[in-house]
C-alpha positions as CSV (number, residue, x, y, z in Angstrom):
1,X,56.1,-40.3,-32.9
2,X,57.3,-41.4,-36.4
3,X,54.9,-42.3,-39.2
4,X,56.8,-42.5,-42.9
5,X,60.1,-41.9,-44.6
6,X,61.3,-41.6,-47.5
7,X,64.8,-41.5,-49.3
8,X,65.6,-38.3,-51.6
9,X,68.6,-38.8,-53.2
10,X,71.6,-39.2,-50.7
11,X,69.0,-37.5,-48.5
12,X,66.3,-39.3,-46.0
13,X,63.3,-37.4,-45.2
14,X,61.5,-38.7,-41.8
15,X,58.1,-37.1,-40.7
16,X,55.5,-37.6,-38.1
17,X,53.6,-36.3,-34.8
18,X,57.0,-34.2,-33.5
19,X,58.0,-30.8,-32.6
20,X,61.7,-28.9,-32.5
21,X,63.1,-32.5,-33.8
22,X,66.4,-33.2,-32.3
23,X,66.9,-30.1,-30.5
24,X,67.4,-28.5,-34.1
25,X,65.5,-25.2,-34.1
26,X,61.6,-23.7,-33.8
27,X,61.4,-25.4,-38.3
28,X,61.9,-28.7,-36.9
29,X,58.3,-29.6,-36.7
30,X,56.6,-32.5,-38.1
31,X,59.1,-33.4,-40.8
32,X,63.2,-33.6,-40.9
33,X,65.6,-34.6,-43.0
34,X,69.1,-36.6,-42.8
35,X,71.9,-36.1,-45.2
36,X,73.9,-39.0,-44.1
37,X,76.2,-36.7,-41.8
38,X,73.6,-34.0,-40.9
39,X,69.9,-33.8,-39.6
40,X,68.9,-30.6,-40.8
41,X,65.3,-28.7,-40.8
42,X,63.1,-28.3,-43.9
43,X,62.4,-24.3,-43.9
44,X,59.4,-22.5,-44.1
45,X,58.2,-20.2,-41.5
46,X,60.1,-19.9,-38.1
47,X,57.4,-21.9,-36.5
48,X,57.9,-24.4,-39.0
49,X,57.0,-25.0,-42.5
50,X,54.3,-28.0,-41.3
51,X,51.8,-26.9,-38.7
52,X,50.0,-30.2,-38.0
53,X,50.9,-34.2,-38.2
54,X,52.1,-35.6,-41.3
55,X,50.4,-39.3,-42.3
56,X,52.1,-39.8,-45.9
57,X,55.8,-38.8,-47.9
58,X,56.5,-39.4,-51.2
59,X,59.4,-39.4,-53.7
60,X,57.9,-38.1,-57.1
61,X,59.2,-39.4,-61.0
62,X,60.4,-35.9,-61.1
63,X,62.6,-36.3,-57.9
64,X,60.6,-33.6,-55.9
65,X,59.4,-34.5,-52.2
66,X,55.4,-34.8,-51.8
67,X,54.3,-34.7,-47.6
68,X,50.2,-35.0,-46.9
69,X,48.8,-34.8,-43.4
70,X,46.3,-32.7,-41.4
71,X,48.1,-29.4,-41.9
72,X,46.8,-26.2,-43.3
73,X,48.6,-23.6,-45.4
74,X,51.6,-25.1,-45.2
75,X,54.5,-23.1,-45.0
76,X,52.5,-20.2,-44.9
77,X,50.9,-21.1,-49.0
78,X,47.4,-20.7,-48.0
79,X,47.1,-23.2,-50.9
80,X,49.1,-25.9,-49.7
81,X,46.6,-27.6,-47.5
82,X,46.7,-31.5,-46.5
83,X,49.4,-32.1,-49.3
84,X,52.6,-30.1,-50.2
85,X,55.8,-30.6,-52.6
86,X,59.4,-29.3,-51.6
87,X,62.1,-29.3,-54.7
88,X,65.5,-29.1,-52.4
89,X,64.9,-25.5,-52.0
90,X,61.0,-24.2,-51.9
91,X,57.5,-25.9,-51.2
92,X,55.1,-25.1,-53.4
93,X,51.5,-25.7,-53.4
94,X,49.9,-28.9,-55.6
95,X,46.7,-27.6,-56.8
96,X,44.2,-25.5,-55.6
97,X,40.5,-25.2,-55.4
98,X,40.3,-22.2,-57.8
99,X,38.9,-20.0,-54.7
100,X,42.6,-19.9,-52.4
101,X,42.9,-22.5,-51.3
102,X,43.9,-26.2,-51.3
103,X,42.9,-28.7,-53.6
104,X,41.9,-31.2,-51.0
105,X,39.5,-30.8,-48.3
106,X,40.8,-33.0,-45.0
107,X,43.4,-35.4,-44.4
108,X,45.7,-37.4,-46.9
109,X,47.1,-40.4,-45.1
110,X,48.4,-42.0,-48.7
111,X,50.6,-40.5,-52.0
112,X,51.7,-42.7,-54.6
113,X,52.3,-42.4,-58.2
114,X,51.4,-44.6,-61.1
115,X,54.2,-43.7,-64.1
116,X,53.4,-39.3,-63.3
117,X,49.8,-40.0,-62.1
118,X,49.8,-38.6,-58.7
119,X,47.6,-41.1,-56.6
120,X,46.1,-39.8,-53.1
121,X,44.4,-41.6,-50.4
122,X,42.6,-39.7,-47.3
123,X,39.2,-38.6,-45.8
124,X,38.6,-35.7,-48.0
125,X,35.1,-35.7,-50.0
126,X,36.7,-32.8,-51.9
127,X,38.9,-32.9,-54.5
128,X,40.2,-29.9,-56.5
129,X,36.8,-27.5,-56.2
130,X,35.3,-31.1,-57.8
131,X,32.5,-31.9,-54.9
132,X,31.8,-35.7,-56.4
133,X,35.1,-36.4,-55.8
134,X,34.7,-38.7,-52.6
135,X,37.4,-41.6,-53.5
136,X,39.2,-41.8,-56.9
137,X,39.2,-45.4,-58.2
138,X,41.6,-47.5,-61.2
139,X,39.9,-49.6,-63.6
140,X,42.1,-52.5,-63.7
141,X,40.4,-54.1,-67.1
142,X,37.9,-56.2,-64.7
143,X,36.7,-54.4,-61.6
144,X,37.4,-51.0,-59.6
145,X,40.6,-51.0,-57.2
146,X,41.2,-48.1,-54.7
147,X,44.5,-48.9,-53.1
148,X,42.6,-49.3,-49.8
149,X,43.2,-52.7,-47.8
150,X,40.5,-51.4,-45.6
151,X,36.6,-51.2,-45.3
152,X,35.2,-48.3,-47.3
153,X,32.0,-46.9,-46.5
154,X,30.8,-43.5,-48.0
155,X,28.2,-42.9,-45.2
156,X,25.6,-40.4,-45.4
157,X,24.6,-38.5,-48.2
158,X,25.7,-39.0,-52.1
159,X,29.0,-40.3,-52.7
160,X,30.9,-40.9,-56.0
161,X,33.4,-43.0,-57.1
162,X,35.6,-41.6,-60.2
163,X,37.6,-43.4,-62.1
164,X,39.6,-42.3,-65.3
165,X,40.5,-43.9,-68.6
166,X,44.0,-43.2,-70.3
167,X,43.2,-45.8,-72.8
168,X,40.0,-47.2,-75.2
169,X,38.2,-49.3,-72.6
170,X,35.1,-51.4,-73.3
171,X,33.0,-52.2,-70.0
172,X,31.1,-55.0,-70.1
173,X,29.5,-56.3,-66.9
174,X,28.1,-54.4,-63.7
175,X,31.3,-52.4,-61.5
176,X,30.5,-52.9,-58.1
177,X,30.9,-49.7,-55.5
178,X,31.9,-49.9,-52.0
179,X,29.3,-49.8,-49.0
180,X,27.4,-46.6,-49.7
181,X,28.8,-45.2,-52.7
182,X,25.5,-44.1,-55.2
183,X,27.4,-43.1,-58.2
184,X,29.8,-43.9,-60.6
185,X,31.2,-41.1,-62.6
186,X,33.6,-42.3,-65.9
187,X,36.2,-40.1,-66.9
188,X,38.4,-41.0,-70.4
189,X,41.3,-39.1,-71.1
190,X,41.6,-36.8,-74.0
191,X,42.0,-39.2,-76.9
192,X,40.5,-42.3,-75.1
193,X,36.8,-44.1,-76.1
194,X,35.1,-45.9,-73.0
195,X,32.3,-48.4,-74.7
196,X,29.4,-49.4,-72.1
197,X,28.8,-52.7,-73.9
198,X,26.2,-55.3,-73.4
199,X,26.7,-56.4,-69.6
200,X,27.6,-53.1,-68.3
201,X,24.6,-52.0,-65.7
202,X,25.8,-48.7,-63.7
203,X,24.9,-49.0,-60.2
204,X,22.5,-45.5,-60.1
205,X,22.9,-42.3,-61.7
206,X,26.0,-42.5,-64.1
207,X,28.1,-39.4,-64.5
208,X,30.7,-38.5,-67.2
209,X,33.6,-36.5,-67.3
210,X,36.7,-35.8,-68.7
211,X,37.7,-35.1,-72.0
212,X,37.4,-38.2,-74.0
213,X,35.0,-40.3,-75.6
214,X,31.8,-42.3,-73.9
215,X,29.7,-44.2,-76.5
216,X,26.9,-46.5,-75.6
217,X,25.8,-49.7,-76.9
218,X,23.7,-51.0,-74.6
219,X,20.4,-50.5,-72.6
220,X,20.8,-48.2,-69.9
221,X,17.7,-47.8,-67.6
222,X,16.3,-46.4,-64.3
223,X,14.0,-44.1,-62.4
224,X,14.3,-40.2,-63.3
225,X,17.9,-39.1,-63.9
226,X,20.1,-41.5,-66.1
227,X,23.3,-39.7,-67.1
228,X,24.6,-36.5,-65.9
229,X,28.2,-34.7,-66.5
230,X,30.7,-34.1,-63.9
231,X,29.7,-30.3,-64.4
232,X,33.0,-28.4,-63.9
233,X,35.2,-31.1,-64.2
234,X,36.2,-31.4,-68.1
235,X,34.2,-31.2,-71.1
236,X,33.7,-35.2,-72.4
237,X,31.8,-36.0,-75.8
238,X,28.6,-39.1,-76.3
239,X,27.0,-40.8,-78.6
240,X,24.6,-43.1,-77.9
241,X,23.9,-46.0,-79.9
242,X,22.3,-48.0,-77.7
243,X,18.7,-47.3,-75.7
244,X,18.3,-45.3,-72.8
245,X,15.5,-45.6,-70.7
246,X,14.0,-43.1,-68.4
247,X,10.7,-44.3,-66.4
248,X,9.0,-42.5,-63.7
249,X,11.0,-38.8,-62.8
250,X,8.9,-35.2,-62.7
251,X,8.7,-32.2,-64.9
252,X,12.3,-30.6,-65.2
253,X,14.4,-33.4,-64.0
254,X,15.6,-34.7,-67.6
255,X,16.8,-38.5,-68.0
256,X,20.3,-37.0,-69.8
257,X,21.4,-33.5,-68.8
258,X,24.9,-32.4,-69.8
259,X,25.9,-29.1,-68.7
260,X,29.2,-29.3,-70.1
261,X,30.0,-31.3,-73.6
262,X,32.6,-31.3,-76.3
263,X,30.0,-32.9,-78.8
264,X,26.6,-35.0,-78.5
265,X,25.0,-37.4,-80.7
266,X,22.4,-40.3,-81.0
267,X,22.5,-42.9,-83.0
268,X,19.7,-45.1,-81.2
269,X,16.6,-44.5,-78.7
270,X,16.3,-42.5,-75.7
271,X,13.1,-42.4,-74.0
272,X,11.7,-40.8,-71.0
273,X,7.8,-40.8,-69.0
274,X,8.3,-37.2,-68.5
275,X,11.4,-34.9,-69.6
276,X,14.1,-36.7,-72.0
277,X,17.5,-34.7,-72.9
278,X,18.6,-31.0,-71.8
279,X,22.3,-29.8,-73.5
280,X,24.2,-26.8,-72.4
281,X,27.1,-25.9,-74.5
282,X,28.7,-25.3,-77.8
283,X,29.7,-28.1,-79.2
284,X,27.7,-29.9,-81.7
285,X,24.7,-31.8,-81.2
286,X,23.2,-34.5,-83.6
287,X,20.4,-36.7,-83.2
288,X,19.8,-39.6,-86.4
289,X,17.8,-41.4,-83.7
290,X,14.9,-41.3,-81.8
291,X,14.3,-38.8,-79.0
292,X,10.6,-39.5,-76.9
293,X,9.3,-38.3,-73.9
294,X,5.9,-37.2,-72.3
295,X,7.2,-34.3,-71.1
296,X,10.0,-32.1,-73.4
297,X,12.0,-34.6,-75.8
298,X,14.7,-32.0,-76.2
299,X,15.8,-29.3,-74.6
300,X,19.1,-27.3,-76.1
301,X,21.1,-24.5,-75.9
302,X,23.7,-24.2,-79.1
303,X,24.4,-22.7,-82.3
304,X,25.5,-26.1,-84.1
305,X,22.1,-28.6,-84.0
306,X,21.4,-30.8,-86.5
307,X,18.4,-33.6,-86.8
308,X,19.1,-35.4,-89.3
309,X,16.5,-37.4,-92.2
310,X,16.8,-40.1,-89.8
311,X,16.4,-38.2,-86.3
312,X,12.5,-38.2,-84.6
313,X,12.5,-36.0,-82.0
314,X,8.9,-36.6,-80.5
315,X,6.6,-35.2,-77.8
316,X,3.3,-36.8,-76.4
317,X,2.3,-34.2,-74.2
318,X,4.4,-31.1,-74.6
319,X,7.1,-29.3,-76.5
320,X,9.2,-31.8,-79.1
321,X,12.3,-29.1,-79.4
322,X,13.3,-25.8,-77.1
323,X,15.9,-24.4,-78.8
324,X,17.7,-21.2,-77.9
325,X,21.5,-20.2,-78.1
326,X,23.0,-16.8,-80.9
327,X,21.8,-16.2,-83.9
328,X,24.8,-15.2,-85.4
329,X,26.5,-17.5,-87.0
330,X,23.8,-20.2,-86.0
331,X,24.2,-23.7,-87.3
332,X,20.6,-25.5,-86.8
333,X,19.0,-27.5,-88.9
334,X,16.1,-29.9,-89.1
335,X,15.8,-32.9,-91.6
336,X,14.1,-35.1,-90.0
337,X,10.8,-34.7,-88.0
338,X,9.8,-33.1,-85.1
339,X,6.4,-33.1,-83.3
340,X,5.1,-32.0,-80.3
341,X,2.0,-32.4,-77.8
342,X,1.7,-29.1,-78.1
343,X,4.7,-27.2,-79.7
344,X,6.8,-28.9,-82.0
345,X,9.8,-26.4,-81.9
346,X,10.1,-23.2,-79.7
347,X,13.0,-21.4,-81.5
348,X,15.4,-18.8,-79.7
349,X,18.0,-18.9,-82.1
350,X,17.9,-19.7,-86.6
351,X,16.3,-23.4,-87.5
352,X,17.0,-24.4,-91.2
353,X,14.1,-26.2,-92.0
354,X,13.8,-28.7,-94.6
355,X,12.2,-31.8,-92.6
356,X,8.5,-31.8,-90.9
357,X,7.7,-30.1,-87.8
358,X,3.9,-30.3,-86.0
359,X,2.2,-29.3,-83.2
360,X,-1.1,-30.0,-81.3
361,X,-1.4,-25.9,-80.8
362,X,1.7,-24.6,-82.5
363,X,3.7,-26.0,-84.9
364,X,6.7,-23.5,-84.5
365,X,6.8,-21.2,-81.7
366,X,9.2,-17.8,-82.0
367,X,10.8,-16.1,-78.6
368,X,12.7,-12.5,-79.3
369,X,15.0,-13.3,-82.2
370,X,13.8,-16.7,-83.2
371,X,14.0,-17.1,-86.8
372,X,12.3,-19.9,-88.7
373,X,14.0,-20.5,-92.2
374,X,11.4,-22.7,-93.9
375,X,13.3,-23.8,-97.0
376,X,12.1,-26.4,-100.0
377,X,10.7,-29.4,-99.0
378,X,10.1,-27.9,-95.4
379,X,7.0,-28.5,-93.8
380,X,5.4,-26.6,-90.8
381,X,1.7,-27.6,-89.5
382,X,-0.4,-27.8,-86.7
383,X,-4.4,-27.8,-85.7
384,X,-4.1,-24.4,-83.8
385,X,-1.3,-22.0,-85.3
386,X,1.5,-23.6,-87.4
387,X,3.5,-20.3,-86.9
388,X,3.0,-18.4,-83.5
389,X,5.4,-15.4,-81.9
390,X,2.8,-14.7,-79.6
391,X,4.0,-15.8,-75.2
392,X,1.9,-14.9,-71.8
393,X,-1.9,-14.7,-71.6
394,X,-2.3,-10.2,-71.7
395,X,-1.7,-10.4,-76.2
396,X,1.9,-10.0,-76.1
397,X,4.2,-10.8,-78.7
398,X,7.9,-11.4,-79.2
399,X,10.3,-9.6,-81.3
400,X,12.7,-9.0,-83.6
401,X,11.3,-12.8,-85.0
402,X,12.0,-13.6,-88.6
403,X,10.1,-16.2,-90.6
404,X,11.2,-16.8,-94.4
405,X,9.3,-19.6,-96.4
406,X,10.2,-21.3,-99.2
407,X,8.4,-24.3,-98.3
408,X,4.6,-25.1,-96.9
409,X,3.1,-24.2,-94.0
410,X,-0.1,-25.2,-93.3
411,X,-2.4,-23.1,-90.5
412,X,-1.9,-19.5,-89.6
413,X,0.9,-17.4,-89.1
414,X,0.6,-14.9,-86.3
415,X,3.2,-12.7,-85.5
416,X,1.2,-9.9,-83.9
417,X,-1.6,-8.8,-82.6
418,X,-3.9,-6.2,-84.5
419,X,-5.5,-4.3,-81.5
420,X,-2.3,-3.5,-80.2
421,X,0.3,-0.7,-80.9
422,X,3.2,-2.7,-79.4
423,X,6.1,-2.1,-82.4
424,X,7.4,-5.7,-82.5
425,X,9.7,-5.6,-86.2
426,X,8.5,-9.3,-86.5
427,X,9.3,-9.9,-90.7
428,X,7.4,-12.7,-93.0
429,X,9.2,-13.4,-96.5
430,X,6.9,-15.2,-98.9
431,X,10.4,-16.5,-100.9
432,X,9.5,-18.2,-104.4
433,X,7.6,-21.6,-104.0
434,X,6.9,-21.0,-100.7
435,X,3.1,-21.8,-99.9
436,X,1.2,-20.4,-96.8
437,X,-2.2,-22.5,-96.5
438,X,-3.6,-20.2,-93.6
439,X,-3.8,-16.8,-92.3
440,X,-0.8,-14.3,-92.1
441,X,-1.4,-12.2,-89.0
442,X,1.1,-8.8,-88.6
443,X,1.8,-6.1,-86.0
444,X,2.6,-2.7,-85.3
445,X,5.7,-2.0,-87.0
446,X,5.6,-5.8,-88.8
447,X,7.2,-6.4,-92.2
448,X,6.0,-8.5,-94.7
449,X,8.3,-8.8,-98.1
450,X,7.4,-10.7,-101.0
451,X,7.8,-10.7,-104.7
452,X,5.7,-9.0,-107.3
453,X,3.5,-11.1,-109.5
């Protein structure tokens, strides 16, 4: 039974549900190929390089041969699975999954290219070790277009549809997703800016990928989760300058979680009942906006962090900033204000201090190597300790925590505990100008360094 063909050169390529084509020999299986004199076999292994049907053949820009089907390890490549490319002389695997095997997960029943784009239809939900990849869509400037003339229904479970940009883009009304198909996930090139504009309403959770550029100017809103990353599948920068609203969700499910970013900032409001924004990486972060939330406004791991005079990063009824990440050559900095239910800032890493940060129990709270550098102009406070390295409920404290003050802090600073004989090397430097308008509470093995009167 013949499915496709396709011409290579002075060469046509014919493939299909066959076996030992033509009487040829034991490589004849699946796929042959016609010379204009000759049929001749496409080798591989001596059972044949394809061991199951082929649905789909291609003729690349680059003049290379591209077959999907049902096979596995295609001429004996354990990574050539359900697609394969042969040059004249080899097959060779396209893509893997980064574990051994093939980049897609079931059958490919369509290959096409747009200018070098490799486009691939089939039934796989897995797409290059990328589990959201169900379908891969094209923006065509107005709405979504799969290549599919047929019904498509994503079924059970979560599906995503993916679509990339290779150019600035601004989306401006609501892109509708097939028949059960939960997520959208945009993807700009390198280079490329995608603009959610007024109009634009994602369907549920919207994800972002790539490398490029998404920047938001309008009001994105839901239940719980608003915008997550394609973790794993490039490393894309945001800025918000628009509103995102988070209403509803539970403790540690934030409304805008990126696992993997290039760069982050906010330029408008984002808002949440219970968590707001968690960042994992190392590229900068930078809020001149407003962060809220009920639950924690902030939650970051990096060594570049900036809150600008502008940026309000606030807390209702918990921790305003949890920041961690190295301490060496740490890049935080606070100008703006920062306030928390309970704890404004929980420091793992260095904060430059030179805005306002409160607390309703803490105002800054130090974890093993937090540093607090209270500069001019800085201002720590809180009704219960304004400085605190102390964690647990048996008296412990943390260590190796630096404080230096060269601006005010108003309530105690406790960075021990006297009745113990835990040897913390916690440090307090009363720089010049600096004014502590409380207690200063040392341990074991605590340092304080000032300058003589």
């Amino acid at each position: 039974m013949l499915f496709r063909s396709a011409i290579a050169g002075s060469n046509i390529v014919v493939s299909g549900w066959f076996e030992n084509a033509l009487g040829l020999n034991t490589e004849a299986d699946f796929a042959v190929a016609f010379n204009g004199t000759t049929w001749y076999s496409l080798p591989g292994r001596s059972d044949g390089a394809l061991a199951s049907y082929v649905e789909a053949v291609a003729i690349g820009p680059n003049g290379k041969l591209y077959v999907g089907g049902n096979f596995m390890d295609a001429a004996g490549i354990p990574e050539a699975d359900h697609i394969i490319t042969w040059d004249g002389t080899a097959w060779a695997a396209v893509g893997s999954d980064g574990a051994g095997n093939g980049a897609i997960s079931d059958a490919v029943y369509a290959i096409a290219f747009m200018g070098t784009d490799l486009i691939v239809g089939g039934h796989f939900d897995f797409l290059g070790g990328v589990t959201g990849a169900d379908y891969v869509a094209r923006f065509d400037g107005t709405r979504l277009t799969y290549g599919i003339d047929g019904m498509i229904d994503g079924g059970a479970g979560t599906d995503t549809i993916r679509t990339a940009f290779a150019d600035d883009t601004t989306l401006a009304s609501a892109l509708a997703l097939p028949t059960d198909f939960e997520r959208l996930a945009l993807a700009p090139d390198f280079g490329a800016t995608v603009t959610l504009a007024n109009g634009f309403a994602a369907p549920g959770v919207l994800l972002v990928g790539g490398s490029g550029t998404l920047v938001n100017r309008t009001t994105l809103s839901g239940t719980g989760q608003i915008l997550l990353d394609e973790f794993g599948n490039g490393s894309p920068s945001f800025v918000n300058a628009g509103a995102i609203v988070s209403t509803g969700g539970s403790a540690g499910t934030f409304a805008v979680a990126l696992n993997s970013f290039n760069s982050f900032r906010n330029d408008g409001t984002i808002t949440a009942d219970v968590d707001a924004v968690s960042l994992f990486g190392y590229g900068p972060i930078v809020n001149a906006g407003t962060i809220s939330a009920g639950g924690v406004a902030l939650s970051a791991f990096s060594s570049d962090f900036s809150n600008l005079a502008s940026g309000l990063i606030r807390s209702s009824g918990d921790t305003a900033l949890l920041l961690s990440g190295s301490s060496f050559g740490a890049d935080a900095s606070n100008a703006g204000r920062i306030e928390g239910g309970t704890v404004g800032a929980e420091l793992g890493t260095t904060l430059v201090n030179t805005g306002t940060i409160t607390g309703g129990t803490a105002g800054v709270l130090l974890t093993g190597y937090g540093t607090l550098d209270n500069r001019a102009g800085g201002v720590v406070s809180s009704a219960g300790d304004a400085v605190s390295a102390a964690f647990g409920t048996f008296g412990l404290f943390s260590f190796n925590t630096t404080v230096a003050n060269a601006g005010t802090i108003t309530g105690d600073v406790v960075l021990g505990n006297v009745a113990r004989s835990d040897n913390n090397n916690n440090q307090f430097f009363a720089l010049p100008g600096g004014v502590l308008n409380g207690d200063l509470v040392l341990g074991n093995g605590d340092l304080l360094v000032t300058e003589l009167a």
